[in-house]
C-alpha positions in Angstrom: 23.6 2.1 21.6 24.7 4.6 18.4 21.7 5.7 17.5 21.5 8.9 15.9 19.4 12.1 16.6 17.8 14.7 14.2 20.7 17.3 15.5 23.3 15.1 13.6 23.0 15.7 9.8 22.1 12.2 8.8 19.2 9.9 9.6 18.7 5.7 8.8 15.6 4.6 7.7 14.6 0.5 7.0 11.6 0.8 4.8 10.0 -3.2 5.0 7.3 -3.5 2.4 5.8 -6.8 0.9 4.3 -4.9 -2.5 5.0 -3.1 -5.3 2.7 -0.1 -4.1 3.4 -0.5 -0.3 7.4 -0.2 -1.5 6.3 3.4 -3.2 4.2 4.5 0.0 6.7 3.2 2.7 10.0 4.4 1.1 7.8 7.9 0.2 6.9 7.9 3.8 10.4 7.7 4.8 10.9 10.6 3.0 8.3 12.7 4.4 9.5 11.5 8.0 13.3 13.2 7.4 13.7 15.4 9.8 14.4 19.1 8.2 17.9 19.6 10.6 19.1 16.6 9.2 20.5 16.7 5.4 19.3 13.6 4.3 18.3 9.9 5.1 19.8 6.8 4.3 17.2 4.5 3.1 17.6 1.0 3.2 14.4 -1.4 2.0 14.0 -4.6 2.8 11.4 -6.4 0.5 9.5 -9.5 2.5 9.3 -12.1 0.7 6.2 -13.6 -0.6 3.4 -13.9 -3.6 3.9 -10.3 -3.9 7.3 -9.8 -4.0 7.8 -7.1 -6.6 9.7 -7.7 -9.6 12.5 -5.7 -11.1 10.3 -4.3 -13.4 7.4 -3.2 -11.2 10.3 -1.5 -8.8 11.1 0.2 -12.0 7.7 1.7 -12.5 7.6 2.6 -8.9 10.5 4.8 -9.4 11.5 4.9 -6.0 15.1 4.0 -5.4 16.9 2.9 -1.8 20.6 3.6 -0.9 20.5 -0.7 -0.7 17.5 -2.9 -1.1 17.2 -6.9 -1.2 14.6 -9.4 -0.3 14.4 -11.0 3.3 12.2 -13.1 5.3 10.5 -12.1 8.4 13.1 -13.7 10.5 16.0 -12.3 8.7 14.8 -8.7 9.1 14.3 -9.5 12.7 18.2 -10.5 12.9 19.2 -7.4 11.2 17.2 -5.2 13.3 18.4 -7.4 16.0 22.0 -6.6 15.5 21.3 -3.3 14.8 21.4 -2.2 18.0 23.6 -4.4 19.4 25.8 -2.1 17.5 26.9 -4.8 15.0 25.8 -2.7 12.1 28.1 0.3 11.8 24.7 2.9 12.6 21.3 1.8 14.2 18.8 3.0 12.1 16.7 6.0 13.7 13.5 5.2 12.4 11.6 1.4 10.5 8.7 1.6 8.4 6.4 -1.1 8.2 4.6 -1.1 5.2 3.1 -4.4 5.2 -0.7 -6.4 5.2 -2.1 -6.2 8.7 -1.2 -9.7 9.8 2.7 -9.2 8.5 2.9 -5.7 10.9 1.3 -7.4 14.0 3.7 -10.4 13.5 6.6 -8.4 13.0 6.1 -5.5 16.0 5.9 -9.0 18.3 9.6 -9.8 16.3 11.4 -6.6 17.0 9.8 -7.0 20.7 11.4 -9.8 21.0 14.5 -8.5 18.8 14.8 -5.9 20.8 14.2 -6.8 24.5 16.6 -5.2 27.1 17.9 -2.2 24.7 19.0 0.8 25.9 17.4 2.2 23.2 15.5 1.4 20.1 14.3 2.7 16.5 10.6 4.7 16.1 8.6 1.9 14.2 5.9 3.8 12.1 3.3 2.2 9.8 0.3 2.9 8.2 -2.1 2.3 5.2 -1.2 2.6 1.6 -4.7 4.1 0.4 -8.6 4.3 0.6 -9.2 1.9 4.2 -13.2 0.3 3.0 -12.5 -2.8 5.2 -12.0 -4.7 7.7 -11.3 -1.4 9.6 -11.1 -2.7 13.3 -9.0 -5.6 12.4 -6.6 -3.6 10.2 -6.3 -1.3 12.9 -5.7 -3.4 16.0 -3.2 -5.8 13.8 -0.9 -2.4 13.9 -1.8 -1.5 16.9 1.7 -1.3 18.9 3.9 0.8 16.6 5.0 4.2 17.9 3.5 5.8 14.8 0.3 4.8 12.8 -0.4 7.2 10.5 -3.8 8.1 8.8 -4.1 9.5 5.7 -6.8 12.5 5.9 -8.8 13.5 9.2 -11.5 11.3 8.3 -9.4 8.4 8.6 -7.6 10.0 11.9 -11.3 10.1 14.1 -12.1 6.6 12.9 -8.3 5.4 14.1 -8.6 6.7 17.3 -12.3 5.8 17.7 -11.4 1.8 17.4 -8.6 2.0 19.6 -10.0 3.7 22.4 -13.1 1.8 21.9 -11.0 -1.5 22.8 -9.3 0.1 25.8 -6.0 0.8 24.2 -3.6 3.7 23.7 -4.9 5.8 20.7 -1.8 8.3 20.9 -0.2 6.7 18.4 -2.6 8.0 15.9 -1.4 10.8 13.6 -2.6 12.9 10.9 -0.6 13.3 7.7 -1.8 13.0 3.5 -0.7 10.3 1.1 2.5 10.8 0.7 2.5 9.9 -3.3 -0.1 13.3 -4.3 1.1 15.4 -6.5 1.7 16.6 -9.9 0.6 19.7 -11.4 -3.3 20.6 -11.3 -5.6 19.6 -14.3 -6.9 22.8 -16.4 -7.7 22.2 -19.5 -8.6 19.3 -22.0 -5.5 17.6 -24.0 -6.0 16.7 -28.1 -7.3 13.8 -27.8 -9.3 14.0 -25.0 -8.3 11.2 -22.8 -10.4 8.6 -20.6 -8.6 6.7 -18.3 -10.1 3.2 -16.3 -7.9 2.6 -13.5 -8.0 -1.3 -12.9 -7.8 -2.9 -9.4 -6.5 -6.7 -9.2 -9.1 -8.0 -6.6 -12.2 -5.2 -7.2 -14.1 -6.8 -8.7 -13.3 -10.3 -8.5 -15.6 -12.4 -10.4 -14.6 -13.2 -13.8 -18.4 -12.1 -15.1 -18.5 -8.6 -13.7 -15.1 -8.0 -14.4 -16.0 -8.8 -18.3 -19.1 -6.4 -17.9 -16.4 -3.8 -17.4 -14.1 -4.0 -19.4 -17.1 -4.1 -22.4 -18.2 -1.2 -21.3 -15.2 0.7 -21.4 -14.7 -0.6 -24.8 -18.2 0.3 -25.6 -17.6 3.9 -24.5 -14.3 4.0 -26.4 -16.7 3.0 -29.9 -19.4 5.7 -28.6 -16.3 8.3 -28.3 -14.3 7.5 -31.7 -12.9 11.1 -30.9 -11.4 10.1 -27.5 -8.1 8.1 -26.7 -9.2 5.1 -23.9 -6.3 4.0 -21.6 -7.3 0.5 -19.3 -4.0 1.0 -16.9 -3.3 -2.0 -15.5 -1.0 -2.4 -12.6 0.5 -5.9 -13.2 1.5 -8.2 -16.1 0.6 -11.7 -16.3 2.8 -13.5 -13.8 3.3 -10.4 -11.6 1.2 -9.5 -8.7 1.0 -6.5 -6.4 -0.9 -6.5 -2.9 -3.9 -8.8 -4.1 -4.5 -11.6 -6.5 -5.3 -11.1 -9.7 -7.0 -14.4 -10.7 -8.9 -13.1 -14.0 -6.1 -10.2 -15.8 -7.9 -7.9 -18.2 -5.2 -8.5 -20.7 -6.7 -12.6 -21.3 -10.7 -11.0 -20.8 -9.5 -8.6 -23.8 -8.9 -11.0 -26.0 -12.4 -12.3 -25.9 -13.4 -8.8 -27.5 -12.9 -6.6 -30.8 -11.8 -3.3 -29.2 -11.6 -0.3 -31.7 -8.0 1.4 -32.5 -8.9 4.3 -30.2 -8.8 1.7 -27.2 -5.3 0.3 -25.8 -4.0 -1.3 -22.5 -0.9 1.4 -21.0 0.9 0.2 -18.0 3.5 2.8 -16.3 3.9 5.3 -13.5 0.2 6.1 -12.2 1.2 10.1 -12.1 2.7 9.9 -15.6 -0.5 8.6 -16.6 -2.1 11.1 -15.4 -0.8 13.9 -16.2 -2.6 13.3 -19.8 -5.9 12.1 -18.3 -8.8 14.2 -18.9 -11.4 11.8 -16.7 -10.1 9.2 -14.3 -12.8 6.0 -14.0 -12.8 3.4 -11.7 -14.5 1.4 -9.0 -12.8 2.7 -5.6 -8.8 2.7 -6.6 -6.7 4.7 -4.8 -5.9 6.5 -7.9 -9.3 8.5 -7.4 -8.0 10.3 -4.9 -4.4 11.3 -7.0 -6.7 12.3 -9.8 -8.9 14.6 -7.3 -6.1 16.1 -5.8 -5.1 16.9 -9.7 -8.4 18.1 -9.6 -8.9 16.0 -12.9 -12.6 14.8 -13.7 -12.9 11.8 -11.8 -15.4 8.9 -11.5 -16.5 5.9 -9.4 -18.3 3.2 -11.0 -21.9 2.7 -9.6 -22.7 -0.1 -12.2 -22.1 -3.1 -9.6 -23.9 -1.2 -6.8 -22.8 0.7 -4.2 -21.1 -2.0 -1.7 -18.8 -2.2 0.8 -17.2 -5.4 -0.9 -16.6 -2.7 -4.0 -14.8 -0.1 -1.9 -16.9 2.8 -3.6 -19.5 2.9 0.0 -16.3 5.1 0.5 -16.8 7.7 -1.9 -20.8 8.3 -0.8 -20.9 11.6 -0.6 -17.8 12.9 -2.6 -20.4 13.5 -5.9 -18.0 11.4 -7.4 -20.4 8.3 -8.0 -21.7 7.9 -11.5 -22.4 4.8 -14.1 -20.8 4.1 -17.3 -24.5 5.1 -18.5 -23.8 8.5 -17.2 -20.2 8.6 -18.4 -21.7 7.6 -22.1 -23.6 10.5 -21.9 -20.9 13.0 -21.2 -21.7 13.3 -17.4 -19.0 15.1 -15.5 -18.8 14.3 -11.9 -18.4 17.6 -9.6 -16.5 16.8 -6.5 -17.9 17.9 -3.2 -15.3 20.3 -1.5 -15.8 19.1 1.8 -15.8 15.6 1.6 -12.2 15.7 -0.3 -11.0 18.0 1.9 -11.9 15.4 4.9 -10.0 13.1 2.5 -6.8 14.8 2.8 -6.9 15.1 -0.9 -7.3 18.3 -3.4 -5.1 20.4 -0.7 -2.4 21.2 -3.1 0.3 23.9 -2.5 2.2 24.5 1.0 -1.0 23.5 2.5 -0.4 19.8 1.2 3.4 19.9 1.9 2.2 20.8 5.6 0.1 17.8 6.0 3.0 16.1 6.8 4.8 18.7 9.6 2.5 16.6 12.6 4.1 13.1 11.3 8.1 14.4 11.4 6.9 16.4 15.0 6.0 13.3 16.5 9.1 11.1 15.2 11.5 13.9 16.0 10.1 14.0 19.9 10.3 10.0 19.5 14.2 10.6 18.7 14.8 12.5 21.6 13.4 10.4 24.5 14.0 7.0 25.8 11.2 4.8 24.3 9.3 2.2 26.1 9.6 -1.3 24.9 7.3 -1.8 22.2 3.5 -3.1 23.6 1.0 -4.1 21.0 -2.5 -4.4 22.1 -2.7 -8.3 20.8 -1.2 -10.4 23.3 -0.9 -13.6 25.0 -3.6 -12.4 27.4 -5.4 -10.3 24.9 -6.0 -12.6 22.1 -4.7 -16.0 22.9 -6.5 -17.5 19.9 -5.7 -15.4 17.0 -1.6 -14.2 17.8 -0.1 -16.9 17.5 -1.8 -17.9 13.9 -1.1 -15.0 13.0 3.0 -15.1 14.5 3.5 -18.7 13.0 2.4 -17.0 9.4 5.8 -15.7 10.2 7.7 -18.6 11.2 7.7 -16.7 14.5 6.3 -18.4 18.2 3.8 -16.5 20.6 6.6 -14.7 22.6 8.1 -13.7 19.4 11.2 -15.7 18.8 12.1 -17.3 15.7 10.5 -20.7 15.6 13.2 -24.1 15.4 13.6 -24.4 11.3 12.8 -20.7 10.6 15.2 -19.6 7.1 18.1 -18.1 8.4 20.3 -16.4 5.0 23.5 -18.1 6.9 22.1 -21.3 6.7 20.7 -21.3 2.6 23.4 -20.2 0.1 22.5 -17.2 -1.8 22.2 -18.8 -5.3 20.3 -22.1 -4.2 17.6 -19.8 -2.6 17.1 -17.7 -5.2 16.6 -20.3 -7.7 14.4 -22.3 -5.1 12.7 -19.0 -4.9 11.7 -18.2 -8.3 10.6 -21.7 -8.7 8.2 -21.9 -6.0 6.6 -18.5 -6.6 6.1 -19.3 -10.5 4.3 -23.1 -9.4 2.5 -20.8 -6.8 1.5 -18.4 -9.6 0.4 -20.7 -12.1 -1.7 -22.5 -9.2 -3.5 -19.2 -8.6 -3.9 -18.0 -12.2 -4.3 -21.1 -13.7 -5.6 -24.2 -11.9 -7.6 -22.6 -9.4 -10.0 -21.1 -11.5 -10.3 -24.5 -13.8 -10.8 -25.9 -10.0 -13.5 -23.8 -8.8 -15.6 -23.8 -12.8 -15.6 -27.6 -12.1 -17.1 -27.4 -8.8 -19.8 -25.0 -10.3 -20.9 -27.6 -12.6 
């Protein structure tokens, strides 16, 4: 089978991501994977589609561009990686990057299984997490259990990875330490004219409509308390669009219900343009904490809704990051604990950042050069005989990981019919979340 190694001066990587943000970290990972004997990587993305199927404007703001990119099903990824290395394709790709939801990964390791069964040799499959991991840590986990690569973002997150796999019984070596690969930009030093607060919003924390309000007033409050200061709310999605979660109640209709003063405005954008003017970074557990700590910027996590593992922020006890908007009113300053960030991954900066990643491209490039085993997740028919196949026919996929009768095929649906059966389906689905859904649930509260 042609697959190529990291002596030949070109590599192939598929990226498959099913979000806006998991798009930047997978085809950034991909990146960071390149071997450094080989002078470049062909990227190709494949985006799965679904409710979060980024839009042309959110790829846009993501700024990360592929050699070719389009928008697949599970099952059609599976036939392209399928003929891949049946040598249909003019190169097999080298390495596949799953940057997917838990369920999506397990689902599709079981497909290129399957896809792949009897191959001389295959791709390195490599996946991971996209930012701060505050939940559902041993289900995450075991759902991408099975890759040859599972990468953890900071040590912390590397002992706890290994610690749930070997705690089941299985094979923890595919474990490996690296950094998010998005940090970056240059460190924060002084204070910009106007001094700028930025609240970085997340579409699913929190979720009720009420605390969300709370907020939102209070960052509007601040900005009439500070007339001196410039308050950003970044958002990460219009109306319409979503990104990994849903966004039932958008900040931009909960605005509306207030009187915010001209120092206070909504900015949407590039979360590293953003902050290279930020002068303190707010917000409830977003992964954009740890891109503003690694700036070194001023950076705070909300403590006004408690301190809960539903909120994500249980994950910055510790950091001396966790503060209130009563705090923040008062001209607090949170002071980061060294340690903890450095566990973190985070606040490295330098060479010693860039080297965060030399573990990851070791691992793939011994990968490269061996015959690899056929692809084992620990889920299986005897493992988990009640929860696979839900989780497969999500997928359109049975419990030996073949393409159910009736899956969508791309042969079998022309291009332009799809596409317009597409878009309709995912703007009913849309206004069913954002709109009658809510309405739905106020009336059962009555």
């Amino acid at each position: 089978m042609p697959v190529s190694t990291p002596e030949q001066q070109q590599q192939r990587i598929a990226v498959l991501a099913d979000s806006d943000t998991r798009w930047k970290w997978g085809a950034l990972t991909a990146g960071r994977l390149t071997s450094d004997r080989a002078a470049r990587a062909t990227l190709d993305g494949f985006l799965l589609r679904g409710r979060a199927t980024p839009t042309p404007r959110q790829l846009t703001e993501v700024g990360v561009r592929a050699d070719r990119l389009r928008e697949v099903t599970a099952v059609e990824f599976l036939r392209e990686m399928e003929r891949s290395v049946q040598g249909d394709e003019p190169a097999a790709y080298d390495v596949v990057v799953l940057a997917l939801v838990g369920g999506a990964v397990q689902a599709v390791l079981h497909g290129l299984a399957h896809a792949w069964r009897g191959a001389a040799k295959r791709p390195v499959v490599v996946t991971g997490y996209v930012g701060v991991v505050y939940e559902k840590l041993a289900d995450g986990l075991l759902l991408r259990h099975g890759a040859d690569v599972v990468l953890a973002n900071s040590r912390y997150d590397a002992e706890r990875f290994r610690a749930v796999y070997e705690g089941v019984g299985a094979d923890a070596a595919s474990v490996t330490e690296c950094a998010l690969p998005f940090l970056g930009g240059d460190t924060y030093k002084e204070a910009h004219d106007p001094y700028t607060v930025v609240f970085a919003a997340q579409p699913s924390v929190p979720d009720s409509p009420a605390d969300r309000l709370y907020l939102l007033e209070r960052l509007v409050r601040h900005a009439t308390l500070h007339p001196e200061r410039e308050v950003l709310l970044k958002l990460r999605s219009k109306p319409g669009e979503h990104t990994t979660h849903i966004e039932e109640v958008p900040y931009q209709k909960l605005v509306q219900r207030l009187d915010p003063p001209p120092n206070f405005r909504l900015v949407y954008g590039n979360m590293g343009e953003v902050l290279d003017r930020t002068d303190l970074l707010v917000t409830v557990s977003s992964t954009a904490a740890l891109e503003s700590l690694h700036r070194r910027i001023p950076t705070a996590l909300l403590t006004d809704l408690g301190v809960r593992e539903a909120l994500g922020n249980h994950h910055f006890t510790g950091s001396g990051c966790l503060v209130s908007w009563e705090q923040l009113d008062a001209g607090a300053l949170p002071e980061p604990d060294p340690e903890w960030v450095a566990r973190q991954g985070v606040a490295a900066g330098g060479a010693s950042y860039e080297s965060a990643f030399d573990g990851a491209r070791a691992r793939v490039a011994a990968l490269l050069e061996r015959d690899r085993p056929p692809l084992t997740p620990y889920y299986s028919r005897t493992t988990a005989p009640g929860y696979l196949p839900r989780i497969l026919a999500r997928h359109h996929l049975a419990p030996d990981g073949s393409p159910l009768p009736g899956a969508p095929a791309a042969d079998k649906d022309p291009g332009a019919v799809r596409q317009i059966v597409r878009r309709a389906a995912r703007g009913a689905y849309r206004h069913g979340v954002q709109r009658v859904a809510p309405v739905i649930r106020r009336m059962g509260e009555l």
